[in-house]
C-alpha positions as CSV (number, residue, x, y, z in Angstrom):
1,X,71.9,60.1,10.4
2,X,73.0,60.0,14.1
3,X,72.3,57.6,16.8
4,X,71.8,58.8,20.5
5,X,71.5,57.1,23.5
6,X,72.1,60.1,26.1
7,X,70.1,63.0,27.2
8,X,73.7,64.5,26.9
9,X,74.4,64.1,23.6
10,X,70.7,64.8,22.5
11,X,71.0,68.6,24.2
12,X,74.1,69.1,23.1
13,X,72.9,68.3,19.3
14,X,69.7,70.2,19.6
15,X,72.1,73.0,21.1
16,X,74.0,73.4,18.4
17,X,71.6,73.1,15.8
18,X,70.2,76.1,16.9
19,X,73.2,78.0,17.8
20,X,74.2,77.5,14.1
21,X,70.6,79.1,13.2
22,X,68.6,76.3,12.0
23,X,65.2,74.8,13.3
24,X,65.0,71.5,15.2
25,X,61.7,69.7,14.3
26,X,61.0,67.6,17.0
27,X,59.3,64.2,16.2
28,X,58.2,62.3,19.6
29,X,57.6,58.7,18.8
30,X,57.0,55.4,20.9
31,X,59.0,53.3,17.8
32,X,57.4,50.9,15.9
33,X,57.1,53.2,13.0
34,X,54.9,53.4,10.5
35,X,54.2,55.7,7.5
36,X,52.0,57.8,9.4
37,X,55.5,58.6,11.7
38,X,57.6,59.0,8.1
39,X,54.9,62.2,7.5
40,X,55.8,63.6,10.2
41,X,59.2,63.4,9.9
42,X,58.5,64.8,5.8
43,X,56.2,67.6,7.3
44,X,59.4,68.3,9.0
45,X,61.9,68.3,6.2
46,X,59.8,70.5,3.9
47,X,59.1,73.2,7.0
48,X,62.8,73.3,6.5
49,X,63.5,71.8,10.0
50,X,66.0,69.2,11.0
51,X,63.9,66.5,12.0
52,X,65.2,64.8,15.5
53,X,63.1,61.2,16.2
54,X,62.7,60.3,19.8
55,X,62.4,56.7,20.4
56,X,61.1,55.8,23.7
57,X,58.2,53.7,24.8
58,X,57.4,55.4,28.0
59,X,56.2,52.7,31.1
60,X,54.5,56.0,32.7
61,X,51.9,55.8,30.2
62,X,51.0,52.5,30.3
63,X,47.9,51.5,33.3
64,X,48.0,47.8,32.1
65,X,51.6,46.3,32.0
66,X,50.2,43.5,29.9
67,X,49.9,46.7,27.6
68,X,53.1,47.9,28.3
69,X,54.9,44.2,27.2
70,X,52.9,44.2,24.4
71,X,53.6,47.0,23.0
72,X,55.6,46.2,19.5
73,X,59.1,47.2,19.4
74,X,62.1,46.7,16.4
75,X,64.5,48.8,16.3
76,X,66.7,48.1,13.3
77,X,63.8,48.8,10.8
78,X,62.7,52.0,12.6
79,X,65.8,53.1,11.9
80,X,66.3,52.8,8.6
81,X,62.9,53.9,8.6
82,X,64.0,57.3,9.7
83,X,66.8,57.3,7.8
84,X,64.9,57.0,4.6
85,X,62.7,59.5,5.8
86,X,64.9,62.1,6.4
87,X,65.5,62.3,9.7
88,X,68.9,63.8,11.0
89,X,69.3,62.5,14.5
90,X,67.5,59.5,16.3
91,X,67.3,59.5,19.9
92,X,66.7,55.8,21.7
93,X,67.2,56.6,25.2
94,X,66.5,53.8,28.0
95,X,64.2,53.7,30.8
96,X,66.7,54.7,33.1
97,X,68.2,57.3,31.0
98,X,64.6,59.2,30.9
99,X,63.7,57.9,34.5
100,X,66.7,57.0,36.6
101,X,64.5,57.6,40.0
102,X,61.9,55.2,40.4
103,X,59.0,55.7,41.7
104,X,59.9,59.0,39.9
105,X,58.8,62.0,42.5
106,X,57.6,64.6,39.6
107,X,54.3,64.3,37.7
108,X,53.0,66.4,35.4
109,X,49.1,66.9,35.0
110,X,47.1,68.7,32.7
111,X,43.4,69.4,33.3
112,X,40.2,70.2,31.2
113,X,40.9,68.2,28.0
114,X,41.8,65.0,29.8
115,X,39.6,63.4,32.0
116,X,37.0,62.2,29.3
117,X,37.7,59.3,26.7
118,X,41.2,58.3,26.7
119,X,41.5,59.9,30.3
120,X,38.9,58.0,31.1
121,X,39.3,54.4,29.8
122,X,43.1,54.7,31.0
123,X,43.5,56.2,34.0
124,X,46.8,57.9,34.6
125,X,48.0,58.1,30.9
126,X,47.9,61.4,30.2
127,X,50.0,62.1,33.7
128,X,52.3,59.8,31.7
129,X,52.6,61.4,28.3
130,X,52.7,65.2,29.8
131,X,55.2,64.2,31.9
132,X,57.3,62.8,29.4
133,X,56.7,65.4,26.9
134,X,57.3,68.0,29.6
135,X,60.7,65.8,29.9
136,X,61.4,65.8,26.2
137,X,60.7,69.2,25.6
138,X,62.7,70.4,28.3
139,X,66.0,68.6,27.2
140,X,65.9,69.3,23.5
141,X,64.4,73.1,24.0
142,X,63.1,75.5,21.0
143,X,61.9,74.0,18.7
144,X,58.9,73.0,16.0
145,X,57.4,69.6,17.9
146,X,55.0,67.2,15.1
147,X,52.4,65.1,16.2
148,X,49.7,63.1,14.7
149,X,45.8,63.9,14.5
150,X,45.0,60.6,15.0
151,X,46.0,61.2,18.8
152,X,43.9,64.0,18.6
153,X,43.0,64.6,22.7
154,X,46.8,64.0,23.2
155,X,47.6,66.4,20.7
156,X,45.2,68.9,22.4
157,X,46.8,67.9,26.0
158,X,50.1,68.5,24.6
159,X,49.1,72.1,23.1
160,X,47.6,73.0,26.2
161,X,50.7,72.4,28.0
162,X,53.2,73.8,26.0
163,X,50.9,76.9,26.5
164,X,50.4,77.0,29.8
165,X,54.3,76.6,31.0
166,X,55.8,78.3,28.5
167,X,57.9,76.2,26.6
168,X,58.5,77.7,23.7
169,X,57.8,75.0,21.1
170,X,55.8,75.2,18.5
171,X,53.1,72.7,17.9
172,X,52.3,71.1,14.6
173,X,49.8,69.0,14.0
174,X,49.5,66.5,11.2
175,X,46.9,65.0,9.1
176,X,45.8,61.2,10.0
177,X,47.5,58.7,7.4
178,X,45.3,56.0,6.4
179,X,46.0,52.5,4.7
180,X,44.6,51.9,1.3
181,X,41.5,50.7,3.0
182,X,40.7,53.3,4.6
183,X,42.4,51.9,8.5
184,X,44.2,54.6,10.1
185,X,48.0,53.4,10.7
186,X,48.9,52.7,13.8
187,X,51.7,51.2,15.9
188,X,49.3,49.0,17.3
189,X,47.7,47.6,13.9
190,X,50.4,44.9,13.9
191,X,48.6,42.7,16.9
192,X,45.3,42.5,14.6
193,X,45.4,39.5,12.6
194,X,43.5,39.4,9.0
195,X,40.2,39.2,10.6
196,X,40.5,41.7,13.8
197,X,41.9,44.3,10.9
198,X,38.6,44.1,9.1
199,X,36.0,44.1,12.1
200,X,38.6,47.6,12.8
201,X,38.0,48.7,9.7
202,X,34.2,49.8,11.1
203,X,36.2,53.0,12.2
204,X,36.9,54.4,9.0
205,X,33.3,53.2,7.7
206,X,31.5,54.7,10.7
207,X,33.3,57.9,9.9
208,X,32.7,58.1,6.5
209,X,28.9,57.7,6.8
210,X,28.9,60.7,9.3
211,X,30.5,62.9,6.7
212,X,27.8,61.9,3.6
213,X,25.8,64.5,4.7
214,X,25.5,67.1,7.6
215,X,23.9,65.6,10.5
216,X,22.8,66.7,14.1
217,X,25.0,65.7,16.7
218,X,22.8,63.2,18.2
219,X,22.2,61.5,14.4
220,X,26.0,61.0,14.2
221,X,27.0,60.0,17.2
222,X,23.9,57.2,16.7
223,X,25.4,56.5,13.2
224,X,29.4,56.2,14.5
225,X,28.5,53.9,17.2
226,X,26.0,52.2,15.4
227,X,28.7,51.2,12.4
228,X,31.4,50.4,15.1
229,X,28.6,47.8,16.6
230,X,27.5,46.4,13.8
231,X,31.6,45.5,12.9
232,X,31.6,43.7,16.2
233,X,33.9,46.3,17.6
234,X,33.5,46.6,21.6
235,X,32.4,50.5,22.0
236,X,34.7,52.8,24.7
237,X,33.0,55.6,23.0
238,X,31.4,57.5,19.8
239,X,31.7,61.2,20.6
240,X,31.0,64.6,19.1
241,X,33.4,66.9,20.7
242,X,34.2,71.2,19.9
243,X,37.9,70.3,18.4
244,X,39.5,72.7,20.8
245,X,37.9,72.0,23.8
246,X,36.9,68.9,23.6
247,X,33.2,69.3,25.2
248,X,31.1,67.3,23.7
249,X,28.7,69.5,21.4
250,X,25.0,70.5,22.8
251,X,22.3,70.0,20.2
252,X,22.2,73.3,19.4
253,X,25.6,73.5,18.3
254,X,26.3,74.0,14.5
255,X,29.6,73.5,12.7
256,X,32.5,71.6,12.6
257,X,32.8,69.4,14.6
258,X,35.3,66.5,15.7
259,X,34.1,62.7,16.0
260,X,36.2,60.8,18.6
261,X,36.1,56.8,18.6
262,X,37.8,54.5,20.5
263,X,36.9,50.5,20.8
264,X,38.6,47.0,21.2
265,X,39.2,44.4,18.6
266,X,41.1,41.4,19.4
267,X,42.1,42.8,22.8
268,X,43.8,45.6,21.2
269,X,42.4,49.2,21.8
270,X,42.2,51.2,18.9
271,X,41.3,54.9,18.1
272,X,40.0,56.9,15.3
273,X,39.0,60.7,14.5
274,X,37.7,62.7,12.4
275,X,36.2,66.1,11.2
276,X,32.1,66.3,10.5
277,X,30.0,69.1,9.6
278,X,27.1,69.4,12.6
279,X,24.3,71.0,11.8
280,X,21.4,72.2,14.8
281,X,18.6,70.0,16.3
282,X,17.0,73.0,18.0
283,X,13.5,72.8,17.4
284,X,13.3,69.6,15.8
């Protein structure tokens, strides 16, 4: 496996790889890796890609810098990490290597999928990640790019702007990865102690009760919050959303559906997703 520092050396890899007709698979990463990441990196391997990691835990995204110095980072394991996992190439770039002009003059903004719930609750944050991933795009080109459902607005951010500015990767999204107990992994899991990790566990149980049986809209966004609650998690939101634009569903609406969580345990914010079968209100 090969270690990068430099934009330079990253093009230049990516750049060859392709010349020499294979597939880069792209795997964007803010470190801190977990198995969740290691799928992605798999998903990679078996689509017959060579899997490039980016390392990089961008400050753009970050509206709280007590977030930002929080944020865990070890880079020694991750590596081995995506050794083990198959990567090829692992790129750690610094902050000045991505950003070497600050405040930096360029912004990237993507509308219509980000001003609710995460766009919301963190203002500025999605400027942050599509600028970056505008950024990382750009310098590795072509390729098959993996991200994780449990970012599911980001992911739908990210596919809208690879769309709309042509870039000429191809998205893949990837199943959520969940712990034995049904948490979803996370890089931020490790700042919950024993106790924090099961009042987040309401998440997966909140979830799981809206998928016993199809509900209206209105009865599982009532059941979701009321399961987040009742684990003494401190509500952002409980939403039922259309998966690809994110609009939160009328009570008429009938399908699948997408239910979007996000809450604070311990200080830590936390996210969760999942699909649910919706089924009309409409004359009830």
């Amino acid at each position: 496996m090969i270690h990068i520092n430099t934009i330079e050396e990253w093009r230049a890899l990516a750049a060859q790889l392709r010349s020499s007709g294979q597939t880069v698979g792209l795997v964007p990463t803010m470190g801190a890796l977990h198995e969740g990441h290691g799928s992605l990196i798999r998903r990679a391997v078996d689509d017959g890609a060579v899997p490039i990691v980016t390392i990089f835990v961008n400050p753009r995204q970050f509206n709280d810098a007590s977030d930002l110095a929080a944020y865990p980072r070890d880079e020694a394991p991750d590596l081995a990490n995506c050794e083990a996992w198959g990567a090829a190439a692992v790129v750690t770039p610094s902050v000045h290597e991505m950003w070497p002009t600050t405040p930096t003059a360029t912004t990237v903004s993507v509308t219509g999928v980000t001003e609710r719930f995460e766009g919301a609750g963190r203002p500025g944050h999605f400027d942050g990640v599509a600028s970056v991933v505008t950024k990382l795009f750009a310098i590795n080109g072509p390729a098959r790019a993996y991200f994780g459902e449990k970012d599911f607005q980001q992911l739908a951010m990210v596919r809208r702007l690879n769309d709309d500015l042509s870039l000429g990767m191809t998205i893949v999204g990837c199943p959520i990865v969940r712990d034995e107990d049904g948490l979803a992994l996370s890089s931020r899991n490790v700042l919950l102690d024993a106790e924090g990790r099961h009042v987040a566990l309401g998440f997966s149980r909140g979830l799981r009760e809206a998928t016993e049986q199809p509900r209206s809209a209105g009865d599982v966004r009532a059941v979701v919050r009321a399961s987040l609650e009742s684990s003494g998690i401190d509500v952002a939101y409980a939403e039922v959303v259309d998966p690809l634009s994110l609009e939160p569903v009328t009570p008429e609406y009938a399908g699948t559906a997408r239910v979007l969580l996000a809450g604070v345990v311990q200080g830590v914010r936390l996210i969760d997703n999942g699909d649910v079968t919706i089924v009309s209100s409409e004359g009830e």
